[in-house]
C-alpha positions as CSV (number, residue, x, y, z in Angstrom):
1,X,-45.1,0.2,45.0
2,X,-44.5,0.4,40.9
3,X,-43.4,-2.8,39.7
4,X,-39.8,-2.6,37.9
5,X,-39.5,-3.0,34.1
6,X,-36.7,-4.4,32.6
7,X,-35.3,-2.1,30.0
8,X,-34.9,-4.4,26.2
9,X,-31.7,-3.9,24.6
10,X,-32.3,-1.9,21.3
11,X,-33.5,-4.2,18.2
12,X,-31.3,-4.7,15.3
13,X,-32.3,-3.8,12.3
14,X,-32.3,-7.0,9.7
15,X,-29.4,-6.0,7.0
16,X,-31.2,-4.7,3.7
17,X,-32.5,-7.3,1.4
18,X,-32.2,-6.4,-2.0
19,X,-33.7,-8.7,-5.4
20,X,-30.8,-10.5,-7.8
21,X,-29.9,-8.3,-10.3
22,X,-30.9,-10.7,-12.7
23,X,-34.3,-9.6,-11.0
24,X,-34.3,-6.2,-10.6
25,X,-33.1,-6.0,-14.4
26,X,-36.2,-8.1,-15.9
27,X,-38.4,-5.8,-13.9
28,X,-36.9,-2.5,-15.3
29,X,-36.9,-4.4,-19.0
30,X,-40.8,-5.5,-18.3
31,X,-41.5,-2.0,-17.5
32,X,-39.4,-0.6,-20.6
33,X,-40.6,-3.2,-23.3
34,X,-44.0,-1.8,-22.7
35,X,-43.4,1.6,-23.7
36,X,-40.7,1.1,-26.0
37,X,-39.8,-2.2,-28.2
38,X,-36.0,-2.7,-28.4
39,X,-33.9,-5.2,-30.8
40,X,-31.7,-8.1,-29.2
41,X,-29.1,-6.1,-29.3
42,X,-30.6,-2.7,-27.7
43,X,-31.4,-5.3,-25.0
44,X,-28.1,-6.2,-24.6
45,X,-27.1,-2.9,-24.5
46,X,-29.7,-2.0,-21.6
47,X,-28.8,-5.2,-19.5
48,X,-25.3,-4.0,-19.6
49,X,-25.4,-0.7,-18.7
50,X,-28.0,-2.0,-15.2
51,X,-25.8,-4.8,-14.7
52,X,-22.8,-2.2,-14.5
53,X,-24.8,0.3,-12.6
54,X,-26.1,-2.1,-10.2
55,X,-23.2,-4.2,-9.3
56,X,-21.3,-0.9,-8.6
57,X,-24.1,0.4,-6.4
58,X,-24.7,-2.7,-4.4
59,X,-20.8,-2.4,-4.0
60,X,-21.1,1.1,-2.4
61,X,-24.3,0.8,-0.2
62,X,-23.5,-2.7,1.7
63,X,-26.4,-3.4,3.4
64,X,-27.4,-0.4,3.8
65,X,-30.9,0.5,1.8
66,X,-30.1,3.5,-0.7
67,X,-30.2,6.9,0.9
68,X,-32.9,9.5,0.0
69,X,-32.2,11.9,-2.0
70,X,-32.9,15.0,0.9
71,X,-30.6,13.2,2.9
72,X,-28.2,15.4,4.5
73,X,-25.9,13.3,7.1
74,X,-22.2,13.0,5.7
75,X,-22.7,9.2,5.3
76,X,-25.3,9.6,3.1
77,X,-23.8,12.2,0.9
78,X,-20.7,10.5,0.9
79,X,-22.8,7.6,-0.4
80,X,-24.8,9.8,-3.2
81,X,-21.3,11.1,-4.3
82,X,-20.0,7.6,-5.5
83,X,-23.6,6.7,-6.8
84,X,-23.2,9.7,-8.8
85,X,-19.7,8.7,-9.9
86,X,-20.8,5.0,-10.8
87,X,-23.4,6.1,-12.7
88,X,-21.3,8.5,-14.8
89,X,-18.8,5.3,-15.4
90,X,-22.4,3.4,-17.1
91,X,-23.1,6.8,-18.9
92,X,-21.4,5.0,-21.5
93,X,-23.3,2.6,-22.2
94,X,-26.1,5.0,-23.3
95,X,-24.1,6.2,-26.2
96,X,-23.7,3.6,-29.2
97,X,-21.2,0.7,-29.4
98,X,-18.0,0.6,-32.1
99,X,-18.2,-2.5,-34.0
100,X,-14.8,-3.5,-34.4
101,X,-14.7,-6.7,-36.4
102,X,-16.7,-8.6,-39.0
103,X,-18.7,-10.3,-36.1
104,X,-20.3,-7.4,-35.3
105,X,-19.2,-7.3,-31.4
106,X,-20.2,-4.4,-29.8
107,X,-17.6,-2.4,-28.2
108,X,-18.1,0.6,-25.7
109,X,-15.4,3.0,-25.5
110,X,-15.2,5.9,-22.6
111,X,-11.1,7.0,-23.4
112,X,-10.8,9.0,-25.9
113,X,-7.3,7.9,-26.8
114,X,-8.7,4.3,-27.6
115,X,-10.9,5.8,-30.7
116,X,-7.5,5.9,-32.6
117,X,-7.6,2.7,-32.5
118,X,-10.8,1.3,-33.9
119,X,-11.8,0.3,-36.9
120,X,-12.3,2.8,-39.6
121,X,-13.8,3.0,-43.6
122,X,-11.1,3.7,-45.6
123,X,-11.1,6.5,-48.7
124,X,-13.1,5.6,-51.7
125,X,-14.2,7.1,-54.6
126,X,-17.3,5.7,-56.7
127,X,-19.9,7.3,-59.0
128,X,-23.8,8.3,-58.3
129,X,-27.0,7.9,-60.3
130,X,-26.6,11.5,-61.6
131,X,-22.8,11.1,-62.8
132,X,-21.5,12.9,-60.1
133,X,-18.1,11.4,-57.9
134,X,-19.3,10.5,-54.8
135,X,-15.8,9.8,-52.0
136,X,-15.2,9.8,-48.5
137,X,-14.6,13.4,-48.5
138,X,-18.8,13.8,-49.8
139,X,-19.4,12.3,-46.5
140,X,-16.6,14.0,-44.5
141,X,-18.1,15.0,-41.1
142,X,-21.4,13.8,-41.9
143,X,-22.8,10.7,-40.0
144,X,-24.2,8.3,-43.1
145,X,-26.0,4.7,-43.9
146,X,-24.4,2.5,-46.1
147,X,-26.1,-0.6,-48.0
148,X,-25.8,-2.9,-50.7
149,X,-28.0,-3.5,-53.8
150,X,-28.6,-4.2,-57.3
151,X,-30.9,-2.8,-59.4
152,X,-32.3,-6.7,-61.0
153,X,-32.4,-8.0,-57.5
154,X,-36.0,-9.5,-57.5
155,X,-37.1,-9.0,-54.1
156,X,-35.1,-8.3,-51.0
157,X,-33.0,-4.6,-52.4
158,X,-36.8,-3.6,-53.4
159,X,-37.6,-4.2,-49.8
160,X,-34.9,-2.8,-48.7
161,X,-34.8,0.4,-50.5
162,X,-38.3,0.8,-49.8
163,X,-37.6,0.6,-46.1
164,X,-34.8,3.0,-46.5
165,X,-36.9,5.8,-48.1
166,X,-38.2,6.3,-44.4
167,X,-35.1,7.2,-43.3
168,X,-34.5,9.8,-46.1
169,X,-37.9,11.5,-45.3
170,X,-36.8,11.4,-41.8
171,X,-33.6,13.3,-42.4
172,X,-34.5,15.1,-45.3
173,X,-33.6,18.7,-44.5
174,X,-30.7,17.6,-42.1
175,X,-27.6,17.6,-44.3
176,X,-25.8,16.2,-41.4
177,X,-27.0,12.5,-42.9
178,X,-26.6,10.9,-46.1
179,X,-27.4,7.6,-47.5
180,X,-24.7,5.5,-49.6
181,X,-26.5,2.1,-51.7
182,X,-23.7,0.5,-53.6
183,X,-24.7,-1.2,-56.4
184,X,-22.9,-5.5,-56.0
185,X,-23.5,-5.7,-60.1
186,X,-21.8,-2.2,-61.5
187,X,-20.9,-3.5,-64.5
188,X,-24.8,-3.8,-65.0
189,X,-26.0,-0.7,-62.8
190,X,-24.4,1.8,-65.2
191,X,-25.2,5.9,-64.2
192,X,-28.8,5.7,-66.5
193,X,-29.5,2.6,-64.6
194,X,-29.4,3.7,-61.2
195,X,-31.0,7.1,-62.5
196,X,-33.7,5.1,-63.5
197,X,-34.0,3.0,-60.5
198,X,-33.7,6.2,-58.2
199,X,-37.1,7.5,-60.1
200,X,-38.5,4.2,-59.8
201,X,-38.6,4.8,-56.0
202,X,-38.2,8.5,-55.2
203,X,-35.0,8.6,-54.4
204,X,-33.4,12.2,-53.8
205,X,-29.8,12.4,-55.0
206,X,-28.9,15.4,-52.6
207,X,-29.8,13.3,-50.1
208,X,-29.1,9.4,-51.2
209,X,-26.6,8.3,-53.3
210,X,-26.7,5.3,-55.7
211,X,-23.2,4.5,-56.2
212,X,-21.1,2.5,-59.4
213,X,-17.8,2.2,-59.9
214,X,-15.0,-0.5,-60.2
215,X,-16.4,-3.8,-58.9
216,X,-13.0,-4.8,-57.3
217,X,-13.1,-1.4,-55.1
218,X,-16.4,-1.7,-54.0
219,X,-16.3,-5.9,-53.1
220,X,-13.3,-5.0,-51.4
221,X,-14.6,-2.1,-49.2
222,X,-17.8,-4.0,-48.4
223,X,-16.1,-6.8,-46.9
224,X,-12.5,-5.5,-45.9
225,X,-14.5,-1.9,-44.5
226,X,-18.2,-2.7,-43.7
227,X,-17.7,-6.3,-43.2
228,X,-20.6,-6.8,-45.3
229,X,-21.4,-10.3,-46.2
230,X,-23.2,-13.1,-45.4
231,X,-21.1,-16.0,-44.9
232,X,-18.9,-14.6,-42.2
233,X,-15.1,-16.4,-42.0
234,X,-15.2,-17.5,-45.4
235,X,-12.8,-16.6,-47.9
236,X,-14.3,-14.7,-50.7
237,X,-12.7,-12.7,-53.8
238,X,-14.7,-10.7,-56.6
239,X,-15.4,-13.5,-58.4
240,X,-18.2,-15.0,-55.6
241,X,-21.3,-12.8,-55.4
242,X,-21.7,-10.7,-52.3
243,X,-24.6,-10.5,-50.5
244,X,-26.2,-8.4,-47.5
245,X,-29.0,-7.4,-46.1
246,X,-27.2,-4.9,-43.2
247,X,-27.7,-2.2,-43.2
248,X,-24.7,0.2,-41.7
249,X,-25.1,3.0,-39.6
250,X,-21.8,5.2,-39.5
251,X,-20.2,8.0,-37.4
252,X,-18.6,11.2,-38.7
253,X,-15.4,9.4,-38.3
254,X,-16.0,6.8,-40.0
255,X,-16.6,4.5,-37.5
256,X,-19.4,1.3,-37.7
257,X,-21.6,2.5,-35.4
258,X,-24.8,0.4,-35.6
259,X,-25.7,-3.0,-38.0
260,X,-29.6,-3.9,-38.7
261,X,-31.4,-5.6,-40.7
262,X,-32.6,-3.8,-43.7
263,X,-35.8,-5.5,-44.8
264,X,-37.1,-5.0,-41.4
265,X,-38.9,-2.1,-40.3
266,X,-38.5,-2.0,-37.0
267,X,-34.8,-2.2,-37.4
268,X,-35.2,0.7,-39.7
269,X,-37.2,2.6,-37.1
270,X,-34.4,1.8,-34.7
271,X,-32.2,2.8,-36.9
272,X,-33.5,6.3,-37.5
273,X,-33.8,6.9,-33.4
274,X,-30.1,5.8,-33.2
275,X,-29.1,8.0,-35.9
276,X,-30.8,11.1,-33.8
277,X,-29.1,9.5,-30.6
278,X,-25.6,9.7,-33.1
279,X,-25.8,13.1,-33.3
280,X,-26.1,14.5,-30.2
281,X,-23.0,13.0,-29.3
């Protein structure tokens, strides 16, 4: 006679265990950094965009692990549908930030109606290194960097400019992207100067404009319009020297689109990939 089995209830599964997020973003950001190095603030950017991702994920798969991709139960495509729609809700993280205010906060932006909004350069008109007038309607539907300089500065501007040249071989023969340096001294940087200081360093005046002009109007769009000083807060009027080292990156609408730090060449090679990044959008 067969002896009787007992029949065992069926085993629960243990709920899905899944790593922090704080964990699972350091390992995607060890894997990144060692293929691509990114700035502070690209970091920022990235650990945003998981964080967003990932807290909206966890939200939609519970316990549950993820669902494979050749999964074809209505649960599971139920599930890949609002994965899909959480990851176009972090889509915007992957474009560039707005910077809004002189502290350089970066500001995503996925309704269009909000643009109106946001902080914009205002006209101006100034002069370039071959005579020529140089205003916001040179630049109009063009995406453009925007510096400050003078042509007696000792070390930094030299540094800088030199940096910059990269970004004009870069985008040469795109004329979707110019290059504005305005000179901080133009009662010294007269037209010959900057002509001068242009050949001194290969500058190309299709391309990169060396500008001059009344020093009121440009002190006033450097810190009212590119928020371009040092000594951020403080109360400042043409009579106290302005000085930068950012570097601007801005949109066809004349919108601050990306700050870095000029005498740096990483941030200058960042600067060129977000430029390329710029226009695709």
């Amino acid at each position: 006679m067969g002896a009787y089995v007992t029949a065992q209830p069926p085993q629960q599964q243990p709920p899905h265990k899944r790593p922090p997020i704080e964990q699972r973003i350091k390992r995607l950001n060890d894997s990144l950094s060692k293929s691509l190095p990114v700035t502070a603030a690209q970091k920022k950017t990235i650990d945003d965009a998981y964080t967003v991702f990932f807290t909206q994920a966890d939200k939609i798969t519970g316990d549950n692990p993820p669902p494979r991709p050749d999964a074809t139960d209505e649960k599971s495509k139920q599930m890949h549908e609002q994965l899909r729609k959480a990851v176009n809700t972090t889509v915007v993280y992957n474009n560039l930030p707005y910077y809004n205010s002189e502290d350089f906060t970066p500001l995503w932006v996925n309704n269009t109606d909000s643009l109106k909004y946001l902080h914009a350069i205002r006209h101006f008109s100034f002069t370039d290194q071959d005579g020529a007038v140089i205003t916001s309607e040179t630049v109009a539907n063009k995406i453009y960097v925007a510096d400050f300089f003078f042509t007696s500065c000792p070390g930094i501007c030299k540094k800088l400019t030199t940096n910059l040249l990269a970004v004009q071989k870069e985008f040469m023969n795109d004329a979707n992207v110019s290059i504005l340096s305005h000179s901080v001294t133009p009662d010294i940087d007269s037209v010959a100067r900057l002509k001068q200081y242009a050949g001194d360093f290969g500058i190309v005046s299709t391309k990169w404009h060396l500008l001059t002009g009344n020093k009121d109007s440009i002190y006033t769009i450097a810190r009212k319009d590119y928020f371009a000083d040092e000594d951020l807060g403080v109360q400042k009027d043409v009579n106290d020297f302005l000085h930068t080292e950012n570097v601007l990156l801005i949109d066809k609408h004349k919108r601050i689109r990306g700050v870095y730090k000029g005498t740096s060449p990483l941030e200058i090679k960042n600067l060129v990939t977000d430029i390329h990044l710029l226009e695709q959008e």
